[in-house]
Phi, psi and omega in degrees: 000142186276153160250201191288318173316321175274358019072296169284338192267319167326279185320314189292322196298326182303315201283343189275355176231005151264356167295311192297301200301303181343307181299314186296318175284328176283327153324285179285032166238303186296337183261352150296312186279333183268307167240341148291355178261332179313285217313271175340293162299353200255326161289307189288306151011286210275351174274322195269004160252337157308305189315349189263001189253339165287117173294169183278142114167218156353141166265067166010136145293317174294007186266244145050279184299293181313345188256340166279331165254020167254007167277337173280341176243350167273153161321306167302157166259117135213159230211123179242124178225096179326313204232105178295348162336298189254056186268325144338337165267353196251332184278143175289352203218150136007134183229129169260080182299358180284328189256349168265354128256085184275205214253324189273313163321349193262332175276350147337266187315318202291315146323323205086005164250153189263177199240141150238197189194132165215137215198167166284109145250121149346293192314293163284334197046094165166161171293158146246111190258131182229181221194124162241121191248140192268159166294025201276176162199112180082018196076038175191151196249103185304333181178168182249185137220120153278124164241150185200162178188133150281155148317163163237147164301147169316328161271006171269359208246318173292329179036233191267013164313318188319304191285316164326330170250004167279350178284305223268326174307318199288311192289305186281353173253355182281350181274313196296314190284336179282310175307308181297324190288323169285309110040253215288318174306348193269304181293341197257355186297291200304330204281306190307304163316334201272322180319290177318318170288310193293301156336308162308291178283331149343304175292340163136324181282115201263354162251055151263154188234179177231136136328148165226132242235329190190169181265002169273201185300320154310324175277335183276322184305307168303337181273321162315332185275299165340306161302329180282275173015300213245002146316264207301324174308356174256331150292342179274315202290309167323293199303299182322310182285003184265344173282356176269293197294321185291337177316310192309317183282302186309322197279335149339288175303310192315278182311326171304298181306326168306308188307320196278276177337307155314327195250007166262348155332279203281338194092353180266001192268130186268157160340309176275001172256336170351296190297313191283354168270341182280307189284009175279287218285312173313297196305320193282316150247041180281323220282325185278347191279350166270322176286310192283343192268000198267312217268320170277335162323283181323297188297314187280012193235335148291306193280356191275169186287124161304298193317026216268148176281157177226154179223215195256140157233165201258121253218259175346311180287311183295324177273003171263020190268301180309321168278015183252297184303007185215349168292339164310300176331302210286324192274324174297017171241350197059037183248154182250138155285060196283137195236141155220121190218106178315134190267355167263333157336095151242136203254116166296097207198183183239135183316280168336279181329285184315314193286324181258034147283272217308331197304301185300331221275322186315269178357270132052275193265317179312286177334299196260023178266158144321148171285107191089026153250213189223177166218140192247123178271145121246129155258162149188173204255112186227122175036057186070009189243132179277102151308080165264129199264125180239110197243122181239181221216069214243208174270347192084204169194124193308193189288285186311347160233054176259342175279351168241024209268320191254019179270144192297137186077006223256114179273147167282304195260093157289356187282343187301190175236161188257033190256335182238295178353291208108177189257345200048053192243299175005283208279351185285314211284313237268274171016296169259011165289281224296327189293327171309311177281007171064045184236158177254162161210136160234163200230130156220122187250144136256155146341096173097324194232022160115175175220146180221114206231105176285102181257127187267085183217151216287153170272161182310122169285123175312000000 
């Protein structure tokens, strides 16, 4: 595979031959157009004006003489001949009257139009261009004047100009190709870095960075790679800690049940503690069977389609569903459950889902509430979106952490046990529930005086 750089030199190399040709056509268009047609228009002039010096009948000597000695002072040859025959005694070089007068050319001349010619002579080595302007009287051709001048070539025209400008060519193209060749080495340096870095996180290493050098398109692409970069190294480093903590939380229970089950095995456990080591062992293991059904909730709650269907739901009937399913819960705290929720509130959503957002987040709200206080449900309706407000009257959750509250495993009270704590998974599901339903949540606390965790989800369209 080529790379770009060998790519950039293909490309420049192309434009430099097609520059050479470009130069070369244009060359030989001005010089067919400039001076060979000038050369040509300027023979003919001067023969149709001579033609004017001829009376009808004969062709005088004294004509003849006069076209001779004004051939001594033109630049041009020209020669007035009765007979084209004999422009061979008048000419330096060998005449082919057949080919400079055919059977079409004679009725040409015959016409009163002149014949022209352009052709190689040997002689001169070079073209020669001639003009035959014809004589007539009466229909019969008394006699011609020929002009004829060699060309000169384009390097007789250039003369010594030529090597001054194959040097001065030479000299600009060894600057050029050196400007281009660092030129492409300056653009293609930031592309080697990024090559390099990408090899590099290939390999696992994910805090490689690219300098970014500049603001054009190689400057926005290194800094999007820094940013993609610097995602997966924080995804990566999340899956390590999530796979370090879920080992940890599994491995507790793991170890209570394994430990117990071994030493009533084994005989060590007496007749009056049996019951309560089986129900050490039950709790332990509803807690990893709560923890794994939380941890598969989560991944399938991540791996699923945002595009999930929603259809209309009764906002007010689904949270007084909830509130029915957590007032026990709620009474072993001595807490009241106030729900004010408009009953006109209908919502696009998915049923299952929406209940278990309120489930988490209320629990929630039960758990880090005081004994004898209350939690307030509200819903209303703000700018097409139906707001529910969960408000509890708790312990709170400081400042620094609120911004991490819906990250997985994550406890505010690490001192809590995780038998009253929770898995810290809870507000991550609610998180990626409300994105399904194409909804927001916000979380705001104080210390001591409750949390109120705001849910945004769109209404039924009319």
């Amino acid at each position: 595979m080529k790379k770009i750089a060998t790519r950039i030199w293909l490309l420049i190399f192309a434009f430099l031959v097609i520059t050479v040709v470009f130069m070369y056509v244009l060359t030989d268009f001005l010089y067919q157009r400039l001076y060979v047609q000038d050369t040509e228009d300027t023979m003919i002039e001067v023969g149709l004006k001579l033609q004017t010096m001829y009376d009808s009948g004969k062709v005088a000597d004294e004509f003849i003489a006069a076209i001779e000695q004004y051939n001594d002072y033109s630049n041009l040859n020209i020669f007035a001949v009765r007979n084209p025959r004999e422009l061979s005694a008048c000419v330096p070089f060998d005449i082919d009257y057949e080919t400079l007068i055919g059977a079409e050319e004679r009725l040409k001349l015959l016409s009163g139009k002149y014949v022209q010619k352009i052709g190689y002579e040997p002689r001169f080595d070079r073209q020669l261009i001639s003009v035959v302007i014809p004589l007539v009287d009466q229909n019969r051709l008394e006699g011609i004047i020929y002009i004829y001048f060699p060309l000169a070539k384009i390097s007789e025209l250039a003369n010594n100009e030529v090597i001054l400008l194959f040097i001065s060519a030479f000299i600009f193209l060894v600057v050029v190709s050196y400007l281009i060749y660092k030129g492409i080495r300056h653009i293609m340096r930031p592309l080697s870095e990024l090559q390099n870095a990408v090899e590099q996180m290939s390999y696992g290493r994910y805090e490689t960075r690219v300098p970014v050098n500049s603001r054009d398109e190689i400057g926005k692409l290194s800094s999007t790679f820094n940013k993609m970069a610097e995602a997966i190294q924080q995804e990566d480093e999340a899956r390590k800690t999530f796979l370090a903590t879920v080992s940890h939380e599994l491995r507790t229970p793991i170890s209570y049940v394994k430990g117990y089950s071994e030493a009533m095995q084994n005989g060590m456990i007496t007749e009056q503690r049996k019951e309560e080591t089986i129900q050490l062992i039950v709790r332990e293991a509803n807690r990893m069977e709560r923890l794994t059904n939380e941890l598969l909730q989560l991944a399938r709650t991540e791996n699923e389609q945002t595009n999930i269907v929603l259809y209309p739901i009764p906002l007010g009937e689904t949270v007084r569903e909830v509130q029915q399913i957590l007032t026990h819960q709620a009474h072993k705290k001595n807490i009241t459950l106030c729900v004010d929720v408009d009953d006109a509130l209908i919502i696009q959503a998915d049923e299952v889902k929406l209940k278990q957002i309120f489930i988490n987040i209320i629990e929630n709200a039960i758990n880090y509430s005081y004994e004898g206080s209350k939690v307030e449900i509200i819903a209303a309706e703000h700018s097409g979106y139906a707001v529910i407000t969960i408000k509890d009257y708790g312990i709170g959750i400081p400042q620094e952490d609120l911004s991490h509250v819906t990250e997985r495993f994550y406890r505010v009270n690490k001192a809590r046990s995780r038998a009253d704590g929770g898995s810290g998974l809870g507000l991550s599901i609610v998180e990626q529930l409300v994105k399904q339903l194409q909804g927001k949540l916000e979380i705001d606390s104080v210390i001591e005086k409750g949390t109120i965790v705001k849910i945004q989800l769109p209404l039924m369209e009319e």
